[in-house]
N, C-alpha and C positions, 0 to 999 in steps of 0.2 A: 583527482577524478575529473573536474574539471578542464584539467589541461591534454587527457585524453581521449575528451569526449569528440567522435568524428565529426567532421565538414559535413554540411549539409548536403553542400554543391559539390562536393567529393563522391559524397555517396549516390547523389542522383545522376552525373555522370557515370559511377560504376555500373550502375543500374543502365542506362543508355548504353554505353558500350558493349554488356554484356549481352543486352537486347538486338542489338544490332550482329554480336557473333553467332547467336543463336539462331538467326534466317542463314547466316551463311554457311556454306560446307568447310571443313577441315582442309586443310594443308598439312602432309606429312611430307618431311622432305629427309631422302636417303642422302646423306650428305659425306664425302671421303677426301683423301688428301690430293688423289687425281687421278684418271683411270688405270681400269685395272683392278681396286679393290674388292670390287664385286658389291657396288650400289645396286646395280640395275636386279642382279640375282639376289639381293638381300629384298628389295621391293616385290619380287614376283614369290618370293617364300611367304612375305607377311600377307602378300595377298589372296595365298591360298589359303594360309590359316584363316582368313578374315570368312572367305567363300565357303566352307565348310561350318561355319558360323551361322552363315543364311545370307550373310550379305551378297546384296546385287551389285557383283563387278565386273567392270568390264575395260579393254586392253584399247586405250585413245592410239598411243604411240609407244611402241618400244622397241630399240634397236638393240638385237641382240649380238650384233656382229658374229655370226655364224657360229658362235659359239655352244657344243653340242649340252652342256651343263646346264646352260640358259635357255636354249631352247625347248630342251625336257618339260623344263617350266609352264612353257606356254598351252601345253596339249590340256584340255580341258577346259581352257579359258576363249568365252566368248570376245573374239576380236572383231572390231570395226574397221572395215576397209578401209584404206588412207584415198586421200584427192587427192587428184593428179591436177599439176602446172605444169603448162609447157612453157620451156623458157631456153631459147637458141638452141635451137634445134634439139635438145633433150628431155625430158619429161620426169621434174621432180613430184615427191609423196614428202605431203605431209599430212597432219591430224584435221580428220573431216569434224570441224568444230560444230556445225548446225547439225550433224548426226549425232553426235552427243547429247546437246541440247535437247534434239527431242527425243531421245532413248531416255536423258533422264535416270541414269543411274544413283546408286547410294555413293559409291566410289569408281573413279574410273583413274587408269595408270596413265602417268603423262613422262614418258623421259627426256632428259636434257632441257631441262628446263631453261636454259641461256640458250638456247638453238635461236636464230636467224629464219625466222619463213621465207618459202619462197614468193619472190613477186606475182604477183596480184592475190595474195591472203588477205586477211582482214585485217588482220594486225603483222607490226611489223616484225615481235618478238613474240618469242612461247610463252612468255611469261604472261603474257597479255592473255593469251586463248585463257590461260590457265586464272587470271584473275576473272577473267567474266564465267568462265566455269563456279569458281566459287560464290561468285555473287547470287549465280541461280542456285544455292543451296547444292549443289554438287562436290563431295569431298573429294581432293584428288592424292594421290603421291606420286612422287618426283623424283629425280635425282639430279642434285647439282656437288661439283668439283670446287674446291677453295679458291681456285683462281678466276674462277667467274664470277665471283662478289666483285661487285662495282668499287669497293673502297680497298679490296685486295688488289685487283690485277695491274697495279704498280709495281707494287711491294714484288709480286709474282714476275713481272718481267723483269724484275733488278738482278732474280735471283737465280732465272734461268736463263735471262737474254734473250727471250723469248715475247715479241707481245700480243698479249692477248687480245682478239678481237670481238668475242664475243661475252656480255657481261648484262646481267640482270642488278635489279636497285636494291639497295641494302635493306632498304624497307622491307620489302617482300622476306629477307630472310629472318629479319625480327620479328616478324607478324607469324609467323609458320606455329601451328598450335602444337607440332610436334616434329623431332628434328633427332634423327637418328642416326649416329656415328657410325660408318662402317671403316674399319680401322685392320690393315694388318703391318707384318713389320716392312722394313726397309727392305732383308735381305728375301723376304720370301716373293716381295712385288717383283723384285730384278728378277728373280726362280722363273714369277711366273712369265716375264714377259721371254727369256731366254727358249723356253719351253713351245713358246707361239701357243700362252692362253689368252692374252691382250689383242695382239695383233699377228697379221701376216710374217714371216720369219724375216723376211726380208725388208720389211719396215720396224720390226721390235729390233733388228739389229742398229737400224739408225735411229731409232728415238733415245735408246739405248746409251747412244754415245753423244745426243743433244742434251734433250730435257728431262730424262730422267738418268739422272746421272746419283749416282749415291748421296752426296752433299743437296741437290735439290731435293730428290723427296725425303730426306732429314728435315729438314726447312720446312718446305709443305708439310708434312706431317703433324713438325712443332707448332704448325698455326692453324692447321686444323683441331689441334685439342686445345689449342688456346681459344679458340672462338666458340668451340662448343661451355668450354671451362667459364668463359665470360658469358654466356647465355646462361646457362646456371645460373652465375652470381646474380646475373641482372633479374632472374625470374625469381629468385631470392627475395633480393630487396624490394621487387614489388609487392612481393606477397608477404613481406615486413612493412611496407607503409602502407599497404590496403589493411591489414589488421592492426595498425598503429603499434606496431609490437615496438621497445625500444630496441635499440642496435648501435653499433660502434661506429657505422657509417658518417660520412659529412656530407649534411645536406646542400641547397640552394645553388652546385657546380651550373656554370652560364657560360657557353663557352660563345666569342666571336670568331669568326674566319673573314682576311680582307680579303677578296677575289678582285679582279679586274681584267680587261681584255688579254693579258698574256696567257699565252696554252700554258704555263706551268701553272695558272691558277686551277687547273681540273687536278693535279700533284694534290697540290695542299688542300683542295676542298677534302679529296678521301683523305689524306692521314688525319683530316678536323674530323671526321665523323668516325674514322678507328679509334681517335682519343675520347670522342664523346661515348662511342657504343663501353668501351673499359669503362669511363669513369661514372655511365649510368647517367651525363646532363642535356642536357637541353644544345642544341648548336644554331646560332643565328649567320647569316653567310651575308656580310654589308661589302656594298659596292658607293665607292665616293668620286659623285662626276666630279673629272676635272675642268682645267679650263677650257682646251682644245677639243673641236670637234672629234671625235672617233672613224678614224677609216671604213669602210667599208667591210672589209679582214674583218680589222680590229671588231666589231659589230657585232659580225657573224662569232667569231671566238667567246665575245662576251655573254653571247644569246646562250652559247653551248653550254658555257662555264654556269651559269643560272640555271639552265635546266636541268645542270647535271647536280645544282644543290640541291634543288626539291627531286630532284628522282632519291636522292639521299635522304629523304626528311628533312632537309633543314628548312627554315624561314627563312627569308629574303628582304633587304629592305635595301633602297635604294636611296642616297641623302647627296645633298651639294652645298658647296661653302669655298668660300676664299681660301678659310683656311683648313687645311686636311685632316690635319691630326686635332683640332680643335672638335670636327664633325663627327671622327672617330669617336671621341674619348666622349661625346654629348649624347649618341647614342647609346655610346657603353652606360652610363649612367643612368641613361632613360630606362633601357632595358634590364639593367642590374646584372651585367657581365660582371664576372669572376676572373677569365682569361681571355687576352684577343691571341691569335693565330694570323702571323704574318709572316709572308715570305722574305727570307734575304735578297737585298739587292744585284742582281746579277750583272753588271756593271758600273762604273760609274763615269761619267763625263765631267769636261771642264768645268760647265752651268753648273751641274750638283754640287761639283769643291766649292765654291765660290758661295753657296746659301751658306746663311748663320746654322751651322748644323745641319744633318741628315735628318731626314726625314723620320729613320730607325730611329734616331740621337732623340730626337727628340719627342716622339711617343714615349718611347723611355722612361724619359725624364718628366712627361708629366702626366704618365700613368696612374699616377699614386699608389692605392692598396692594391689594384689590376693586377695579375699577374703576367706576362709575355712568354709565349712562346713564339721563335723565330727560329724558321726551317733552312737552311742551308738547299742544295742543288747538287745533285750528282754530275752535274756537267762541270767541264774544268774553267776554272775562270782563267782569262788573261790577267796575269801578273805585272806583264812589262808596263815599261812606261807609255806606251802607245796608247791603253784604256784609257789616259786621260785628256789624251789629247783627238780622242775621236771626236767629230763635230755634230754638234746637237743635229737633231735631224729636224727638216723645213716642213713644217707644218699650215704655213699659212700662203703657200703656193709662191711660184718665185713670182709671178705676176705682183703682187704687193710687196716682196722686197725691190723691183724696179721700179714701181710709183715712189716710194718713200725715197726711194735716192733718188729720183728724177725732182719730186720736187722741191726738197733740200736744195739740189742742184740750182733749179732753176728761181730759186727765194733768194739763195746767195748772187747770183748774177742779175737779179733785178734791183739788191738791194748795193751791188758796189759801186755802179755810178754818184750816188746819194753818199757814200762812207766818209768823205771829206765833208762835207756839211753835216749830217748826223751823228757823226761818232760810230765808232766802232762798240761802244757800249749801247746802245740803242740798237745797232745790228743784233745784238746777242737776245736783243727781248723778244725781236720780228722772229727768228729761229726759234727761240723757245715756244713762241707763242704758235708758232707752225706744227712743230710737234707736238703740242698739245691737241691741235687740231688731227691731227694723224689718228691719234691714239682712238678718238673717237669712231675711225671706221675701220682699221688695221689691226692684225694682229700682235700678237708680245713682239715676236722675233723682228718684224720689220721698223719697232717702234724704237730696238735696241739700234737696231741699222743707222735709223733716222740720228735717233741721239747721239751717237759716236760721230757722224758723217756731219754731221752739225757744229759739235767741236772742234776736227781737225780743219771742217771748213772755215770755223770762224777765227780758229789760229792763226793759218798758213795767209787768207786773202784780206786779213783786216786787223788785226790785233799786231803793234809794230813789233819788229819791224814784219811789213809784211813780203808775201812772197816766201816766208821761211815760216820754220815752225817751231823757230828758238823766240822764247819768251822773254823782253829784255824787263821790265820790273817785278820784282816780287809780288806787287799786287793786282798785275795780271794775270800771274800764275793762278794766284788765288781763287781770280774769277773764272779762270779758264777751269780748273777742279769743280768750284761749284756748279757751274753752267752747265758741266758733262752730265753729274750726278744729281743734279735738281731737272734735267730735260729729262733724264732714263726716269729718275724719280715720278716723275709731276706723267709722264706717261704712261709706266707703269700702272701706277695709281688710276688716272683715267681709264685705263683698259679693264682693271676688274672692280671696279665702279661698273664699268659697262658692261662689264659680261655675268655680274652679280642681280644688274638691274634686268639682263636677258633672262638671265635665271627664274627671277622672280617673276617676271611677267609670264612667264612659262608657266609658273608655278599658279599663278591667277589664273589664268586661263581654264587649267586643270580646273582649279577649284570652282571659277564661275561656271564651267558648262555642266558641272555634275551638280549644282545651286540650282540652275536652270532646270535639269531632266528632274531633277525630282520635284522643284513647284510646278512642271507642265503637266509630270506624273500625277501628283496629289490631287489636281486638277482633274484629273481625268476620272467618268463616271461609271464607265464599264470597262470591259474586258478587247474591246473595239480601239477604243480612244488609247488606251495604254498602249496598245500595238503599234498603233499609228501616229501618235506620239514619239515611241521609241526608233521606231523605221528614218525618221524625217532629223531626227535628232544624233543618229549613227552617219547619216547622209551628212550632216551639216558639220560635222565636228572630227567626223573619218574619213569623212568621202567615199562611203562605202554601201553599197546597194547591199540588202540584209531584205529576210524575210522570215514570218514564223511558223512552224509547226505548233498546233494547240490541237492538248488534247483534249477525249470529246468527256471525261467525266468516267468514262470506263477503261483509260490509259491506254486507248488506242489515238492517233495524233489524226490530223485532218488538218488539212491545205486549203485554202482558198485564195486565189490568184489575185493580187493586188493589180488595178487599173495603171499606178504610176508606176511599175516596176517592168523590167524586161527580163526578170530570172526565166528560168524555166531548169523544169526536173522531170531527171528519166527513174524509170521506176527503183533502179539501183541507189540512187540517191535518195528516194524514200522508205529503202532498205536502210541506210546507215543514220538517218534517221530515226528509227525508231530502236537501232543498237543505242545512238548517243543517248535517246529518253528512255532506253530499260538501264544501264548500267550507269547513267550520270557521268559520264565520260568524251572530252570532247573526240570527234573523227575528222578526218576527211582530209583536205588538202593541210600542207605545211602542221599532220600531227603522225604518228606512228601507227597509227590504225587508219585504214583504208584510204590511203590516201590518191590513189588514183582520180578521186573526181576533183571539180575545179572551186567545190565549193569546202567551205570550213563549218562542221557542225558542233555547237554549243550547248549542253544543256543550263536550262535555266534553273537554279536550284531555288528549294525551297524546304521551311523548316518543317511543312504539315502536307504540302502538298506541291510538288512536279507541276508546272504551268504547262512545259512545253518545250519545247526545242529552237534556239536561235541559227538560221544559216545566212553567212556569209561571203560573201566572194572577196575575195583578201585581195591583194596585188602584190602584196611583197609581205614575208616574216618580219611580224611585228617585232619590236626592239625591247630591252628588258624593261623601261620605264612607260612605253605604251603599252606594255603588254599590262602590267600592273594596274592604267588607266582604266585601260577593258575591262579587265576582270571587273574594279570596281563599279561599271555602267553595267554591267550584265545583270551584276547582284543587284543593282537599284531596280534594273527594270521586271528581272522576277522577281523582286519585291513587291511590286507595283501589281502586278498579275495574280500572284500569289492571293493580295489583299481581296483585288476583284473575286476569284474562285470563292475566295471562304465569305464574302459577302454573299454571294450569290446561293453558296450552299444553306447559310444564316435564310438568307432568305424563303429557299426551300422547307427546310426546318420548320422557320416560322406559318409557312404554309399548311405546311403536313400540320402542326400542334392546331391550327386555327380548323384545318381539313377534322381532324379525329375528333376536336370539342364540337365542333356542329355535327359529325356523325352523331356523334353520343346522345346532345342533345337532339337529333331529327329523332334518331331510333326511340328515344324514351318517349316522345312525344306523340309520334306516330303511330306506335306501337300500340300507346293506351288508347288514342282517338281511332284506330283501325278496331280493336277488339271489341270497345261495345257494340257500334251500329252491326258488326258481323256478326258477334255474335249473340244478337237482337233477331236478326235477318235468320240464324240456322234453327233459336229455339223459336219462333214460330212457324217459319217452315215445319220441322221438325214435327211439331203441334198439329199441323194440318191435315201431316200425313199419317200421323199415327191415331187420333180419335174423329171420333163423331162429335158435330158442332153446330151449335144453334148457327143460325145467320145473326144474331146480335154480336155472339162472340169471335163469328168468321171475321164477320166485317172490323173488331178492333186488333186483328192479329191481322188483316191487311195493313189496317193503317197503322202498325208499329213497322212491320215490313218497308213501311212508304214511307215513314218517318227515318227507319236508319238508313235506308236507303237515300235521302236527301242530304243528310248527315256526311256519310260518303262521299256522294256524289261533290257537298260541299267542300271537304279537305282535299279527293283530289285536284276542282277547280284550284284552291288554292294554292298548292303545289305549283301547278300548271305556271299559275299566274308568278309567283316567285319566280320557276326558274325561266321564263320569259323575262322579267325582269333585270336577271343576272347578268343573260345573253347577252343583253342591248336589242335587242328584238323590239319590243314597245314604241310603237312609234303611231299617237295619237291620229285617225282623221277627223279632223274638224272641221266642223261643217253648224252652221246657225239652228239651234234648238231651241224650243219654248221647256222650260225650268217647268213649269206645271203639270207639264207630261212625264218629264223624269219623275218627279215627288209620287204622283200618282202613281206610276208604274209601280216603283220601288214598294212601296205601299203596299200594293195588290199581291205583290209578289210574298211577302211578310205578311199576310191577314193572320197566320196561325201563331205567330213569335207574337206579336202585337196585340192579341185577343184582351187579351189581363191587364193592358194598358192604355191610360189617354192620350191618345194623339194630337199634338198643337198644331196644325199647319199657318207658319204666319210666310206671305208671298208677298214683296211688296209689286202694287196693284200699277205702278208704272214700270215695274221689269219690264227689260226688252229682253229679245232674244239675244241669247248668248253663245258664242263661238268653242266648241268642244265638242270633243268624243262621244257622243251618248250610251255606247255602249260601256266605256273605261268609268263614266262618271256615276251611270248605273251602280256598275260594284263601288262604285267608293262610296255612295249615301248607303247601301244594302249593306257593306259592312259597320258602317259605322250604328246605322240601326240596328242593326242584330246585335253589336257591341252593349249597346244601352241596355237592350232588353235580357241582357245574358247578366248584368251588372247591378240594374235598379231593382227594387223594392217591385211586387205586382203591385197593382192598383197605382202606381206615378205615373207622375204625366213628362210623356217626353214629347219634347220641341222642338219642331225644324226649322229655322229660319229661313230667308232667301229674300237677298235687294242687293243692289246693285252700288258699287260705290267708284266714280271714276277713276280711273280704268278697268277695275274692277270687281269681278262677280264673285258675292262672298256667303256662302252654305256655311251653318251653324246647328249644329244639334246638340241638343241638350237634356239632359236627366237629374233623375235626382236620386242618385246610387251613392254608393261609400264616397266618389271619390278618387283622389290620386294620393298616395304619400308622396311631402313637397321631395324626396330624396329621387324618386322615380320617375317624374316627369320628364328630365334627360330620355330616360331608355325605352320609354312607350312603344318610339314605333320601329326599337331593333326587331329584326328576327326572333321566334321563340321568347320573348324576352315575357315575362309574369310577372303580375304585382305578389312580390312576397305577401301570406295569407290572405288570396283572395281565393275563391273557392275553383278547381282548375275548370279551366271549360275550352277548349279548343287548342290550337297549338300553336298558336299565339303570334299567327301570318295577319292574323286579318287585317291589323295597321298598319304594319310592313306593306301589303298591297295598298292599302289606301295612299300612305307614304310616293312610293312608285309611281303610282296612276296619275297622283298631283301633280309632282315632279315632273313627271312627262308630259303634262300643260306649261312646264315654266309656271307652274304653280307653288304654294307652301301650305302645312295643315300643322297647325297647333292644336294643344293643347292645353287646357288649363282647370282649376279650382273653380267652382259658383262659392259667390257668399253665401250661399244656406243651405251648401252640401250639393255634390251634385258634381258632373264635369260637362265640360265645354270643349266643343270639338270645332276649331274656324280652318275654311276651306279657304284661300284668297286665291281666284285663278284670273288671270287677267286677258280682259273680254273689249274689246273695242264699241263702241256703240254702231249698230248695222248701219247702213245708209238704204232706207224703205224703198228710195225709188231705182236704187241699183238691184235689189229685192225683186220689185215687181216685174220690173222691164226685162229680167233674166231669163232668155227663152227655158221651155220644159226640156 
């Protein structure tokens, strides 16, 4: 039981997958052995059935080639006019993909799925329309031919001689949720084309005697139900190790494929991924730099052969090493390959005879448990003996094979004057030691040059006799073998010493600048800095002027023109734009979708949330290993962005939660403090209007009236005064007050709260006048007095203090009420804040204002305990001592 119990991360990916096919639309694809079956007419049959159903279909593209069976079809069916391209002088149709879009149907018909758009579409193949169709939840069907699979249309041109030019990625046909065989015989497809139901009579008579010829659609046939046969299997065993059912199957198949700059590596990539899609495994596609630079061809070929791995599904990894099949067999092992997939060598030269073993020889051999498959070549090899003696080809330009012989040349003629006095064995050390020196800025080939041109020179003009290049002792011979083979040697060696150490520093490189982007990144505090960050850091390490699209939080994107930059964008380029941020897909220059403009657009991915969109202006197609590069700086820096967004959101969040608890607390607060004094205010109203009344009792239903009327009046002052507060509004005028005036005021203003208690006034009798607000400091003694008397015992005596302590002026009032619990003295003067069971009485601003009014003196107000019960309220606002006679002399 235990050993059948599911993967956790199994199943939470099934769950994301399956999530993820759920926003998307369907893919049905009519799929047959080549035209003529009658795909297109099998698709417009299911589509009637479907229409008749209820479903909303509608006709993107479908070419019926005049056909009157097919076109029957169509009558009933809502069709969307095609776009027209003009392109030299003619006027191509193809599928109006933004009238789709916003038509928005349940299903729409898409045919010829491998079709070719005309130039200036948005994308450069159908397949494309047809994936961002699905992305926006629109299901389409199709129709594709077998030899327009990407890992077939080899196999299909072997077999017709025929090659195919237009071909969609294999992926897309694995992914299809539903895949319908349309199938008839061999002899009745010839019937039909004989008949003119395929084509015109006079084109079915020559395809007739090309491509479909009896033994081709046999073939295509046979691998049209083998591919459907192998989709089965494979949707089998899925749905046997999603349900962990046991099975006869062999698990953990890993397959490698070596590619490299030859166009026959695009050969072997597809038959890697026919062998993977049969055997149901995993395919990785390794490339092993060598030692030589790569042509410019060569480049281009290599860029192709990569991206035709991942149009495949495969992974890609690119590795470098001295030694090849060492780097090979290090990844296989990392990776946990089963089998590598390599090509036979399609010649061989002298250089190759001459290594300890082939290169094949020797993966082989130290393959171990690996298993090897190696592919032959339908081209004919040369047999004769010529193949061997073809000469390696110059890679390191002949300009460095003429230094190396020049100054060989020129060592040996400086050094033969000197050969009578030094020795002809001292000559051999200056030559070695020269080639040694070579090696360090020279290629292989010139350093072979050198070392050869070194020993016949040091034979022929110094070693006796000289002038000849017959060796008269045996143990000159000797030296003369070593000498050859310890310079080739000893330069060699130097040369990938130095192109190992190029490597590596390359490889530093790499690594220090993406060290760099992400401590500049982590560093960064918003959503600002990370941009700007990334911009200066693409600049410094690409050379590449970039800018970004960010969206605004509702997945619409928004630009704003950087100062340091000279981009500029026309509205079409903020068109493709916001295709690359709805479908996560790069566009633009050097991709297959819109490539007309000058710029490259990137989206930044992300795991919860789309930052935005990266654009670039490229100057040349990046290469397989800088492309790689990139990738990884993109991901770091919508990392980066990503992080800021969902801070920002955190933040919000935390807002709103802090926003709804003070709603809840204002409402509950306010609610209660609004409802008595009103409705205080309606039942003596009420009163008034409804009987007859002494004037005794007039006059106390006036002054309950007066009373919640004040009450009111009180909460909403304080209101007021909070959210002035909030603002930053508050801004004290100060100006020189006598403190006896305030006391007093405050005082007179409170006669009715204070009735029931003793008032202390202590004043010290040297206060001077003091610098402050009179009106701000008003409310802060007025609340704090009304604070006391809402708190203490009737009949206590509350006390105001007030003296002066350099530099400042310090108010103290004092009662003798409960009290503070020591736990609540922290939270006195928050907002709304209450002493738990103290009996409620207002809404709990009134020290919060106090707080604020201090504050805005550059003042502080504490709180605290009396030793014998009671609390203590200190005001400390700091007050300069006046200058009397700057006072007096101050005109009025």
């Amino acid at each position: 039981m235990e050993e059948n119990r599911p993967d956790p991360d199994d199943l939470l990916a099934l769950i994301h997958e399956e999530e993820a096919k759920s926003r998307m639309g369907k893919l049905k694809i009519f799929f047959g052995m080549c035209a003529g079956v009658g795909k297109t007419y099998s698709m417009l049959e299911s589509a009637r059935g479907e229409k008749k159903k209820g479903k909303d279909i509608i006709v993107g593209y479908v070419e019926t080639h005049h056909r009157k069976e097919t076109d029957s079809l169509l009558s009933g069916m809502e069709i969307l006019p095609r776009k027209k391209y003009p392109y030299k002088g003619t006027v191509l149709e193809e599928m109006d993909l933004d009238s789709i879009l916003s038509r928005a149907p349940e299903i729409v018909l898409v045919d010829e799925l491998a079709h070719t758009n005309a130039p200036g579409s948005r994308h450069l193949k159908r397949y494309q329309d047809v994936q961002e169709l699905l992305n926006q939840g629109i299901s389409v069907y199709t129709t594709v031919n077998v030899q327009h699979i990407e890992s077939k249309a080899d196999t299909v041109a072997q077999i017709t001689g025929i090659t195919i030019r237009e071909s969609f990625p294999d992926e897309i046909f694995e992914k299809a949720d539903e895949i319908e065989l349309v199938d008839i015989t061999t002899e009745e497809l010839i019937e039909r084309f004989r008949a003119g139901k395929v084509y015109a009579p006079d084109q079915s008579k020559e395809a007739l005697q090309n491509f479909f010829r009896t033994g081709n659609i046999t073939a295509l046939r046979e691998m049209a139900l083998r591919i459907v046969a192998e989709r089965v299997d494979q949707q089998l065993r899925q749905y046997m190790q999603r349900k962990r059912l046991p099975g006869p199957w062999k698990s953990g198949v890993h397959l490698m494929v070596l590619i490299g700059p030859s166009p026959y590596s695009g050969r072997l990539i597809r038959w890697a991924k026919t062998l993977s899609y049969t055997m149901g495994a995993s395919l990785l596609a390794l490339y092993v730099e060598g030692p030589r630079t790569l042509t410019e061809a060569e480049q281009d070929q290599l860029n192709k052969n990569i991206k035709l791995a991942r149009q495949l599904g495969a992974d890609y990894i690119t590795v470098s090493g001295g030694n090849k099949v060492r780097a090979i067999l290090k990844v296989a092992q990392k990776e946990n390959i089963t089998h590598i997939i390599v090509g036979k060598p399609r010649h061989r030269t002298l250089i190759s005879m001459l290594r300890l073993g082939s290169f094949l020889n020797r993966l082989v051999r130290h393959s171990g448990n690996i298993d090897m498959y190696i592919l032959g070549s339908d081209v004919t090899t040369d047999t004769s003996y010529r193949r061997y003696l073809r000469p390696p080809t110059l890679k390191s330009g002949i300009s460095q094979y003429l230094l190396s012989g020049f100054l060989i040349a020129l060592t040996a003629a400086v050094c033969y004057p000197f050969a009578r006095y030094m020795g002809y064995q001292v000559i051999s050390f200056i030559l070695l030691f020269v080639v040694s020196i070579l090696a360090l800025f020279l290629g292989i080939g010139p350093i072979i040059v050198a070392s050869s041109m070194a020993a016949l020179i040091w034979d022929f003009f110094f070693i006796p006799p000289s002038m000849t290049l017959t060796v008269a002792k045996p143990e000159d011979i000797l030296m003369l073998s070593m000498f050859f083979f310890i310079a080739l040697l000893n330069g060699v060696l130097t040369y990938r010493i130095r192109r190992q150490e190029r490597t590596a520093s390359h490889r530093e490189e790499i690594s220090d600048a993406l060290y760099h982007l992400t401590r500049e990144l982590s560093g960064a505090g918003e959503i600002g800095q990370v941009l700007e960050t990334a911009v200066k850091a693409i600049r410094k390490y690409f050379t590449l002027e970039s800018t970004f699209f960010i969206q605004d939080g509702h997945h619409s994107l928004t630009y704003a023109p950087r100062p340091d930059t000279q981009l500029t964008f026309t509205p079409n380029d903020f068109t493709i734009a916001s295709w690359t941020y709805r479908n996560q897909k790069k566009a633009g220059r050097f991709t297959d979708t819109l490539p007309s403009t000058e710029y490259t657009f990137y989206p930044l991915p992300g795991a919860r949330i789309r930052p935005g969109v990266l654009a670039v202006k490229h100057k040349s197609r990046l290469t397989g290993e800088q492309e790689i590069f990139w990738d990884t700086f993109i991901t770091q820096i919508a990392s980066s962005a990503e992080r800021e967004f969902l801070d920002e959101l955190a933040h919000k969040a935390l807002l709103l939660d802090e926003s709804d608890k003070l709603y809840k607390t204002l409402f509950s607060s306010i609610s209660h403090e609004l409802r008595i004094p009103v409705t205080t205010i309606m039942g003596a109203a009420d009163t008034l209007l409804t009987d007859d009344h002494t004037p005794e009792s007039r006059r106390k239903l006036h002054e309950e009236i007066l009373i919640a009327s004040e009450r009111l009046n009180r909460l909403i002052e304080n209101l007021l005064n909070i959210s002035r507060l909030e603002s930053g509004r508050i801004k004290p005028k100060l100006d020189w007050c006598d403190v006896n005036d305030l006391v007093s005021g405050v005082l007179e203003n409170l006669q009715k709260e204070t009735l029931d208690f003793t008032i202390e006034t202590v004043i010290s009798p040297d206060l001077p006048l003091v610098r402050l607000d009179f009106g701000l400091m008003e409310q802060v003694l007025h609340n704090l007095i009304y604070n006391a008397t809402q708190h203490a015992k009737k009949g206590s005596t509350i006390r105001i203090k007030v003296y002066y302590d350099a530099p400042d002026f310090i108010l103290q009032v004092m009662d003798r009420g409960p009290g503070f619990p020591k736990e609540s003295l922290p939270y006195i003067f928050n907002k709304f804040y209450r002493v738990e069971g103290s009996r409620s009485v207002g809404t709990g601003l009134g020290l919060s204002i106090v707080k604020g009014f201090v504050e805005a003196h550059n003042g502080t107000v504490t709180a605290e305990n009396r030793i014998h019960g009671g609390a203590r309220f200190i005001v400390r606002i700091p007050s300069p001592k006046p200058d009397l006679n700057a006072l007096t002399t101050e005109p009025a």
